[in-house]
LORO-707721 format. One record per residue (C-alpha): x, y, z; residue number from 1. Coordinates in nm, 4 decimals. Example, Ala and Ser with C-alpha at 12.3 -4.5 7.8 and 13.67 -1.06 7.14 Angstrom:
@u->1.2300&v->-0.4500&w->0.7800&pos->1
@u->1.3670&v->-0.1060&w->0.7140&pos->2
END
This chain:
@u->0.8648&v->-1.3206&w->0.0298&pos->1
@u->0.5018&v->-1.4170&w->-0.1377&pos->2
@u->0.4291&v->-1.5574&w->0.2387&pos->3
@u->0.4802&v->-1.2216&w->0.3814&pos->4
@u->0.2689&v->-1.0612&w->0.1236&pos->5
@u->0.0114&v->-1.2973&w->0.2200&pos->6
@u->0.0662&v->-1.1655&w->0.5991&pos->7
@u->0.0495&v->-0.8391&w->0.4841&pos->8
@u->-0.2655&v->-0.8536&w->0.2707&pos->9
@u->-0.4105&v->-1.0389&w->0.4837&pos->10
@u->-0.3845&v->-0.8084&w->0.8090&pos->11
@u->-0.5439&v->-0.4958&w->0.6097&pos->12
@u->-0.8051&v->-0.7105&w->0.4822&pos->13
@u->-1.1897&v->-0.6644&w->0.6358&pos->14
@u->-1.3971&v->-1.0053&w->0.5179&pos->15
@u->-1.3007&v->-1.1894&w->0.2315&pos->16
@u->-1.1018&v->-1.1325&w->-0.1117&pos->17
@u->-0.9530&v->-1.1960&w->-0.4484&pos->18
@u->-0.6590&v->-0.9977&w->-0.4624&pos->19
@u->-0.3646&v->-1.0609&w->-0.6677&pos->20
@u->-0.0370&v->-0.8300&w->-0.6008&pos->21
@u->0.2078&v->-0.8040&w->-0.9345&pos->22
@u->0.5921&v->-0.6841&w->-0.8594&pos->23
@u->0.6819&v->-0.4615&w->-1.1879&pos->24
@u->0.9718&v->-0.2708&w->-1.3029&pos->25
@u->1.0029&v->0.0823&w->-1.3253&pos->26
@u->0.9209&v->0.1374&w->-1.6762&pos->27
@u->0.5510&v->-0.0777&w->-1.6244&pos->28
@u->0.4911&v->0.1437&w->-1.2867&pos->29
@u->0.5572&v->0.4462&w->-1.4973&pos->30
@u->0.3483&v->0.3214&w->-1.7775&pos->31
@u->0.0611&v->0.2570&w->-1.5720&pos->32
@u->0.0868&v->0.5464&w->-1.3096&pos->33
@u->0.0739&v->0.7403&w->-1.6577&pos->34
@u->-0.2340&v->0.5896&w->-1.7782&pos->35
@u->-0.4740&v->0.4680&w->-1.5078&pos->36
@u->-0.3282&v->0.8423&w->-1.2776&pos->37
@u->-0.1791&v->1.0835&w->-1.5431&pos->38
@u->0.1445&v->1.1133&w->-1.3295&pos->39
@u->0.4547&v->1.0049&w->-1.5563&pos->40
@u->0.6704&v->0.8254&w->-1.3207&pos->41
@u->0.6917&v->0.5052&w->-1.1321&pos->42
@u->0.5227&v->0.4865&w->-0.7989&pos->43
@u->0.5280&v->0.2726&w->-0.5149&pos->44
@u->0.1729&v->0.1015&w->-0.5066&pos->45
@u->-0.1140&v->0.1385&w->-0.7303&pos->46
@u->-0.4360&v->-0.0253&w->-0.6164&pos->47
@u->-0.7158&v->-0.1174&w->-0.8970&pos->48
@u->-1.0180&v->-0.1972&w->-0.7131&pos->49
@u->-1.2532&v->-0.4150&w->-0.9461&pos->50
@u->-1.5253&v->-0.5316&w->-0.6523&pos->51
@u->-1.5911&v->-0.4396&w->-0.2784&pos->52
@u->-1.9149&v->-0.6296&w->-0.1621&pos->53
@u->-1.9128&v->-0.8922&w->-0.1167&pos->54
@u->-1.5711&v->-0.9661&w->-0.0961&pos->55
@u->-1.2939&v->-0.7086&w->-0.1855&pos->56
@u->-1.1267&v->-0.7783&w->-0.5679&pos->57
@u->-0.8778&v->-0.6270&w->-0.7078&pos->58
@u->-0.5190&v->-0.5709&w->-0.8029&pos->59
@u->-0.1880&v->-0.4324&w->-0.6132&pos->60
@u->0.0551&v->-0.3290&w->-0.8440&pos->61
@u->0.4085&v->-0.2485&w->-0.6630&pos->62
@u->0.7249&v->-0.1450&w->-0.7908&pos->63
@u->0.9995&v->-0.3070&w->-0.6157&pos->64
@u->1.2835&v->-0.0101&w->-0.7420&pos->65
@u->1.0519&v->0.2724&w->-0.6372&pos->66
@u->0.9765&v->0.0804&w->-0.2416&pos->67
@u->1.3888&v->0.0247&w->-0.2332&pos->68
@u->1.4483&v->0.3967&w->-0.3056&pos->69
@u->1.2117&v->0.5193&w->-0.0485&pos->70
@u->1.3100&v->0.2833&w->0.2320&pos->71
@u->1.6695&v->0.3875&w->0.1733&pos->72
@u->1.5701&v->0.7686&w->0.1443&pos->73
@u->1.3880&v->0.7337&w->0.4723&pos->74
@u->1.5585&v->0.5569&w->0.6759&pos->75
@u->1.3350&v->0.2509&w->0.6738&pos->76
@u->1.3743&v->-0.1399&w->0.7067&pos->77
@u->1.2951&v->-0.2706&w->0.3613&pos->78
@u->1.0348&v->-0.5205&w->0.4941&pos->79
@u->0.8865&v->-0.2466&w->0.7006&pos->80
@u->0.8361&v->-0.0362&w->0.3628&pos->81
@u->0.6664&v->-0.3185&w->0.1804&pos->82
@u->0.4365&v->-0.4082&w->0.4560&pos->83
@u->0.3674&v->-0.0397&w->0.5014&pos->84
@u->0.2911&v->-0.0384&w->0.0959&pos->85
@u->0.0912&v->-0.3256&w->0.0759&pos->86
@u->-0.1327&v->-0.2406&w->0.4083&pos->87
@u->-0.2034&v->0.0827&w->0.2362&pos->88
@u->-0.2660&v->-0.0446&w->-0.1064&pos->89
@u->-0.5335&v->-0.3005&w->0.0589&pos->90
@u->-0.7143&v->-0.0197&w->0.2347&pos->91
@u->-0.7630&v->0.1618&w->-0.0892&pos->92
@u->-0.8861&v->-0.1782&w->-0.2598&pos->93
@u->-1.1306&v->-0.1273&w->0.0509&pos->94
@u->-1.2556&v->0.2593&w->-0.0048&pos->95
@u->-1.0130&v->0.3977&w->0.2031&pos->96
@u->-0.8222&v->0.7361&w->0.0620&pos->97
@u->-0.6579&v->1.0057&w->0.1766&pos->98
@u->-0.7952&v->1.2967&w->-0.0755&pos->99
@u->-0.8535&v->1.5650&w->0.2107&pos->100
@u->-0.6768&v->1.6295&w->0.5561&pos->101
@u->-0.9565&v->1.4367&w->0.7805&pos->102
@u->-0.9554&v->1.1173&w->0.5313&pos->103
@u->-0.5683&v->1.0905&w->0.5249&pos->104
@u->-0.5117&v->1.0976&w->0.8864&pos->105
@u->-0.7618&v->0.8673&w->0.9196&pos->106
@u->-0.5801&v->0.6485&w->0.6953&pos->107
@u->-0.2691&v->0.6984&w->0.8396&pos->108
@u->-0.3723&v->0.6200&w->1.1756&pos->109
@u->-0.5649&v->0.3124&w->1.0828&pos->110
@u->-0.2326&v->0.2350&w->0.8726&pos->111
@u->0.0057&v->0.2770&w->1.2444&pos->112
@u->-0.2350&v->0.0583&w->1.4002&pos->113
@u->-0.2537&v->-0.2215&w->1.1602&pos->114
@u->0.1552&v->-0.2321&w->1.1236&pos->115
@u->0.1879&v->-0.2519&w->1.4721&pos->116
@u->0.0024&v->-0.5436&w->1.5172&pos->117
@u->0.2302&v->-0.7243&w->1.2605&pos->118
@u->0.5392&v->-0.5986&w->1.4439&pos->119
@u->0.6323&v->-0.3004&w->1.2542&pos->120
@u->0.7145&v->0.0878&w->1.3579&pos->121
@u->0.5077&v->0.3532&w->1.3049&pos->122
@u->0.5358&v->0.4072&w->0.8811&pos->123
@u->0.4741&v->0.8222&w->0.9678&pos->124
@u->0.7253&v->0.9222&w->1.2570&pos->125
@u->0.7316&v->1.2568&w->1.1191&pos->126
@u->0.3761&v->1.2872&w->1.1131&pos->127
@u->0.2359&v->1.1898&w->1.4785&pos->128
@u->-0.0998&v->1.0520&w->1.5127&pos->129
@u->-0.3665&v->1.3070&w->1.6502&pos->130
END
């Protein structure tokens, strides 16, 4: 699995980069979605940007339980839902967010485009691109 990680990264990533991606359990997601985003519960990504320029640094913290859960809950191919989470956690290492309606579909979109060229379905079926 660490080579498709690599893939993943990879794909989503503009020039160079550090980054290191950590698989935690649920109780370390919750503890640091608590502390680092005030929200007490696990998540499925976390991105901690340290550097941008000139190469991208940072960590990817996913929780394994939390990906599971939502791939089941949506339908998804577990691969799918891990490439999906680590494309967008490397586009927020990169600046990327999606904090108002414009920025978010332009995350999403740039999200469908990078997933399809590693072989994977469109991550927002429910949402179509604009």
């Amino acid at each position: 699995m660490r080579a498709d990680f690599v893939r993943w990264a990879r794909a989503a990533l503009v020039g160079g980069g550090q980054i290191t991606i950590r698989l935690v359990d649920v109780e370390e997601g919750r503890e640091l979605n608590k502390e680092y985003r005030g929200k007490d519960y696990a998540t499925n990504v976390l991105s901690f940007p340290y550097e941008t320029e000139p190469l991208v640094m940072g960590d990817l913290v996913i929780c394994p339980a939390v990906v599971a859960q939502e791939a089941t809950e949506q339908n998804k191919p577990l691969a799918a839902h891990y490439a999906h989470m680590t494309v967008h956690g490397m586009l927020h290492l990169q600046g990327w967010d999606h904090e108002n309606d414009d920025d978010a579909q332009d995350m999403e979109n740039e999200e469908r485009t990078l997933l399809a060229a590693l072989g994977y379905p469109d991550p927002y079926p429910d949402n179509p691109a604009v």
